[in-house]
Every structure is written in structure tokens, then in C-alpha cells.
N, C-alpha and C positions, 0 to 999 in steps of 0.2 A: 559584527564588524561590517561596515560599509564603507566604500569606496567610490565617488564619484556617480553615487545614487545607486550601486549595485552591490550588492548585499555578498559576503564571502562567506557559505555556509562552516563552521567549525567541524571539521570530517575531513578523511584521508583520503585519497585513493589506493587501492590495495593491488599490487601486482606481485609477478612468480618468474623465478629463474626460469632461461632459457639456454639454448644453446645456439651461435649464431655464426656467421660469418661475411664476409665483406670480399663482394667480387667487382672486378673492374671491366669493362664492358666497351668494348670499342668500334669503331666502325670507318668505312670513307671519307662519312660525312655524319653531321649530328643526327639528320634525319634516319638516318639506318643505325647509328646507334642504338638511338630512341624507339627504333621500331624490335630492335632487337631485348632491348631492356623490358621493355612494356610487357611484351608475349612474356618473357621470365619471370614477372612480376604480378601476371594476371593469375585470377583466382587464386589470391595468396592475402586473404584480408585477414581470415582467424584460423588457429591450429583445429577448432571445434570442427572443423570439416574440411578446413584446407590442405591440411598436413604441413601445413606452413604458415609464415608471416614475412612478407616480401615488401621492399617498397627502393624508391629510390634516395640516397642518399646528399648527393648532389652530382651538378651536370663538371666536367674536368676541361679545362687549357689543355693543348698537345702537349703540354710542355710538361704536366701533372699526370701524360702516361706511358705503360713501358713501352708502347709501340710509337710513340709520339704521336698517334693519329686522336680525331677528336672520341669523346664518352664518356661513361655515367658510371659514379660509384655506385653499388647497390647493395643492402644489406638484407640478408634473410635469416630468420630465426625459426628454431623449431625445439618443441619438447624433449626430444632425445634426439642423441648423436646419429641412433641409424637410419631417423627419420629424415633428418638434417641432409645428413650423407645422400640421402636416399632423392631427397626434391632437388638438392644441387646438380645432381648428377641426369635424373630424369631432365628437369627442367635447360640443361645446357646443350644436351642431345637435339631436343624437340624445339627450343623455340632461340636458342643461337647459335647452334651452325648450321640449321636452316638458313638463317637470316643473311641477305647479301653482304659480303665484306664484312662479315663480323670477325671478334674476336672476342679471347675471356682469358683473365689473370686472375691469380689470388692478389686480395688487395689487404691482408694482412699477415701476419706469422702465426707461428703457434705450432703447440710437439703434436693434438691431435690431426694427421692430415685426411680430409677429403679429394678421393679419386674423380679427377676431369679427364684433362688426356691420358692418365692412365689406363682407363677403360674405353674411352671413348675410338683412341689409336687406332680399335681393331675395325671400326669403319672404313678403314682405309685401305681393308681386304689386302694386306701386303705391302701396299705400298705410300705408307705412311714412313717418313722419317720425323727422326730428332736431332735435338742440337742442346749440348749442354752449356749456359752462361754460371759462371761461378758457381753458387749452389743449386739453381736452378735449372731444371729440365721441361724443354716445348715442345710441344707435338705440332707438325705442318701435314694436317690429312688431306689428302687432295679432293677436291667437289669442285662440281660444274661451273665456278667463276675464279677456278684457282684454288684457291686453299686455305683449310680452317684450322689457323693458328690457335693451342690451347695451351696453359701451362699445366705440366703433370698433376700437380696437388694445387688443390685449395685447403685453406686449414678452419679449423673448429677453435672459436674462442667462446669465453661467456657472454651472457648478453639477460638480459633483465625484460620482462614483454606484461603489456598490461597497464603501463601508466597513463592515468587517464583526468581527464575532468568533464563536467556537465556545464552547457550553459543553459539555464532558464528564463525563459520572456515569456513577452505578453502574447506572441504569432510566429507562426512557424517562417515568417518573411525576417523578422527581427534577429531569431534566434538564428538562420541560414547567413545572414547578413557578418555577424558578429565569428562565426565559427570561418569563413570567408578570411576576417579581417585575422585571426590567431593561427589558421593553417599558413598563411601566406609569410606571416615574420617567424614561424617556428622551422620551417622547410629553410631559412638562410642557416640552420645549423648544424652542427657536423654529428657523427656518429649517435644519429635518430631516424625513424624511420615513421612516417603516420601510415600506417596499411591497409585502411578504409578508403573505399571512394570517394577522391575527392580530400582525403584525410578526414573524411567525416563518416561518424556511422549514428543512424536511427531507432537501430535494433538493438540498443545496448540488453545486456544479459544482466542476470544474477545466476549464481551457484544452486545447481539443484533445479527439481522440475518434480511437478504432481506427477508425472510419467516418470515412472523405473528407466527409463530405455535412454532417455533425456538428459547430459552432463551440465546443462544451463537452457533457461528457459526467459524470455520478454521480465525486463525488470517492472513488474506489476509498479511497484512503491513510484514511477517516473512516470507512467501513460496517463496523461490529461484527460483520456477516455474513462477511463476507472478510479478515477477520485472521488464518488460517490458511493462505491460500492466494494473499496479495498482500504485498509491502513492505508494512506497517501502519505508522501513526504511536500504534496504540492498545493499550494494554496488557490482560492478559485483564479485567482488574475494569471496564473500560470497558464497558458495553451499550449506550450510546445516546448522540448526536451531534446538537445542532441549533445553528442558526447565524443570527445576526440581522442583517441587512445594512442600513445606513445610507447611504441620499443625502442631501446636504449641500448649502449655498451655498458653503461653504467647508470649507478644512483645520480650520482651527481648528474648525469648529460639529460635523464628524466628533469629531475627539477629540476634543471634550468630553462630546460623546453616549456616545461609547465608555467613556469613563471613569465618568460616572453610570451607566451602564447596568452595567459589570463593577462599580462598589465597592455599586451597590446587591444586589448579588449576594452581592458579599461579608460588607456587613453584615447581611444577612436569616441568612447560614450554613443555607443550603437543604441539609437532609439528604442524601447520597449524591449529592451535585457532588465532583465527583475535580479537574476541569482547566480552565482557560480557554486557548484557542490563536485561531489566525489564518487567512485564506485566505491563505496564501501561495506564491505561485504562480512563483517565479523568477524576477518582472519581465518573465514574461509578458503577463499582464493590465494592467497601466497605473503611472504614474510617480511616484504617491500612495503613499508608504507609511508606515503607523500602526504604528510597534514598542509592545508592549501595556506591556513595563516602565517605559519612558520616558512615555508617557500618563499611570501610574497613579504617578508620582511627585510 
């Protein structure tokens, strides 16, 4: 199957349930939002060592939040619930009520809850108060520029982590160029998160490693380096491999992302892209899986 001289390998990409939830992030001004989000979201690219998957969701109108001031939805995903629990809670401590004129909301429902100012409150050595709105309860702890508004619980939904695709070209300038053009139309969508730098990541994995110690090790079958000297899946005109990994709320919010992200690929016809393929990993990896022909129909 080709499409406007770029080849759509027949293969899926294979992803695995997660547990995630969606925090609301506010600030002064967009700039201390944004500096407040960023820190939240840093060192959050893979559960393999980050104990998370963070990214931002999109940036909000005053109008689109509870405090009407300006900020950014942000979605974070993780393996288990106490993991989950556990980065939300570190991560809001450390790196947003530090942050000047911040604040944090739960930014959806749900019965499992995550503790914010419930824990948090006791920062406030006594003299923290609350204020209850219909079902909801805030915390106002007071710090050095006034006070850091939090809402008691965030909550735990599902969330799906792992959906991915590969581009392949002729130069790693082609293949940068192209991954550019498909992070940039897949970021206008809602409840998806790209959690690599840049939404782009280089190191893609596979399942498994010659090392015992190792849960995923450099996917040999995609490095241009070792096409001589491994089963390759890459032909010689191939020099370069990156790959853009999608957490989602759902199946469907995955493929969709997938699909604006490949056909905007497609219609920009990025000089020297040869291929689009998949992490496909033999139903190793998890019980999701995004065949790229069927998406892109």
C-alpha cells in the first residue's frame, strides 16, 4: 500500500492499558502556567524509568477554567493506581506550589480518587483553610506570594499508553522534518498526550533484552547502524527511524491521533520519507492494537 510515493507498511502498533488522569493547571499569566506545567511534566516520557507518562494536553481560555484565570490541561498516565497516586501527588507538591501563582484542579471525575490538598493541606502547618463548593472541596495553604489554591481529590480514570507509529527516510533531516509536520496537527487534539521530547522519541524499544535485569532494550530490527549484521526490517535507502508514541483516553482518541498525525504526513509529501510502520511487538506488549491500513481508511 502507497500513498503519495510513501509506502504504509501492513503492521500494527501494539499498546497496554494504563491508569491516568487529567489535571487542570492554572496560573497569573500563561507564562507561570506554562512554567508550572512544564516542571509537572518533566522527566515523565516512559513508565520504563519514569514512573510515569505526562504531557500536556492542551493550553485553556479563562473562560474553560474553575478559577477563570489563564492554563493548561495536562494528562498523566501510569501503570498502577499507587504509582499514579503516588507521581500526582509528589509531582504537585514539588513542582506546582512551588511555582508562582499557581494552582491545580481535577480536570475530570471518577469513584477512584487521587489525594492533592488532602495531603498536601498539612503544609500549611495549621493554617491552611477550606471552602466547600457543591461537591467539591479546596484547600488555600498559605506560601510566600499568598496562597496555594488545590482541589482536595483528583480522580483516576482509564487511559490506554503506547500508541505509536514509525516514520522512515532517506536522512535523519527528512525523517525530523516529517515527525515535526505530524506532532504539530496531532497536539490540536483533545484527550492525547505525546510524552517524548519534542513528541518525538529516537530510542524506540522492544520487549525484552539479552540482559535479565532489562524490561525493554533499542529495537535492533529499526537501527540503520545494524542492518548488516541483524534480521533488519530496513532496506539500504533507509538511514533513519523515529517514532511517535501516543497515550490516549481511549481507542478511538489513539486512532484518530494516528491517523492525522500519518495523513498529515502524507499530505505535506516531506522530501525523502520512504515508509510509515508500527511497534509491533507479537502481543507482547499489551492487547491494543492499531493496524495503520485500517485507521487510514
Amino acid at each position: 500500500m502507497s500513498k503519495n510515493n510513501i509506502q504504509i507498511w501492513n503492521t500494527y502498533a501494539e499498546a497496554f492499558p494504563m491508569k491516568c488522569s487529567r489535571l487542570i493547571i492554572t496560573a497569573e499569566n500563561y507564562r507561570w502556567a506554562f512554567n508550572a506545567v512544564n516542571s509537572f511534566t518533566g522527566f515523565a516520557t516512559s513508565v520504563i524509568a519514569c514512573g510515569c507518562e505526562a504531557g500536556i494536553e492542551k493550553k485553556l481560555k479563562k473562560v474553560d477554567t474553575p478559577d477563570g484565570r489563564p492554563g493548561y490541561s495536562i494528562l498523566i498516565f501510569s501503570m498502577s493506581e499507587k504509582e499514579l497516586a503516588k507521581q500526582v501527588l509528589n509531582r504537585t507538591g514539588q513542582c506546582v506550589m512551588t511555582s508562582p501563582s499557581s494552582a491545580i484542579f481535577s480536570g475530570n471525575k471518577g469513584e477512584k480518587k487521587i489525594k492533592l490538598g488532602n495531603s498536601l493541606r498539612y503544609f500549611g502547618d495549621g493554617y491552611q483553610i477550606s471552602k466547600k463548593f457543591g461537591d467539591k472541596r479546596f484547600w488555600r495553604i498559605p506560601v510566600m506570594d499568598g496562597e496555594f489554591v488545590c482541589e482536595d481529590f483528583a480522580f483516576q480514570m482509564s487511559g490506554i499508553g503506547g500508541g505509536n507509529f514509525l516514520i522512515l527516510g532517506e536522512s535523519q533531516k527528512s525523517v525530523i522534518e516529517a515527525c515535526e509536520v505530524a506532532v504539530k496537527s496531532m497536539k490540536e487534539l483533545d484527550n492525547i498526550i505525546l510524552p517524548f521530547p519534542g513528541g518525538v522519541v529516537r530510542s524506540g524499544s522492544k520487549v525484552g533484552s539479552k540482559y535479565k535485569n532489562l524490561i525493554a532494550s533499542t529495537n535492533f530490527e529499526y537501527c540503520p547502524n545494524l542492518k548488516d549484521i541483524v534480521s533488519s526490517k530496513l532496506k539500504p535507502n533507509i538511514k533513519s527511524v523515529l517514532e511517535i508514541v501516543i497515550d490516549g483516553i481511549s481507542s478511538l482518541d489513539i486512532s484518530i491521533a494516528m491517523k492525522v498525525g500519518i495523513k498529515s504526513i502524507l499530505k505535506k509529501k516531506v522530501k525523502g520519507v520512504i515508509a510509515i510502520s508500527a511497534g509491533n511487538y507479537g502481543g507482547k506488549l499489551g492487547p491494543h492494537l492499531f493496524h495503520l491500513r485500517e485507521i487510514l481508511k
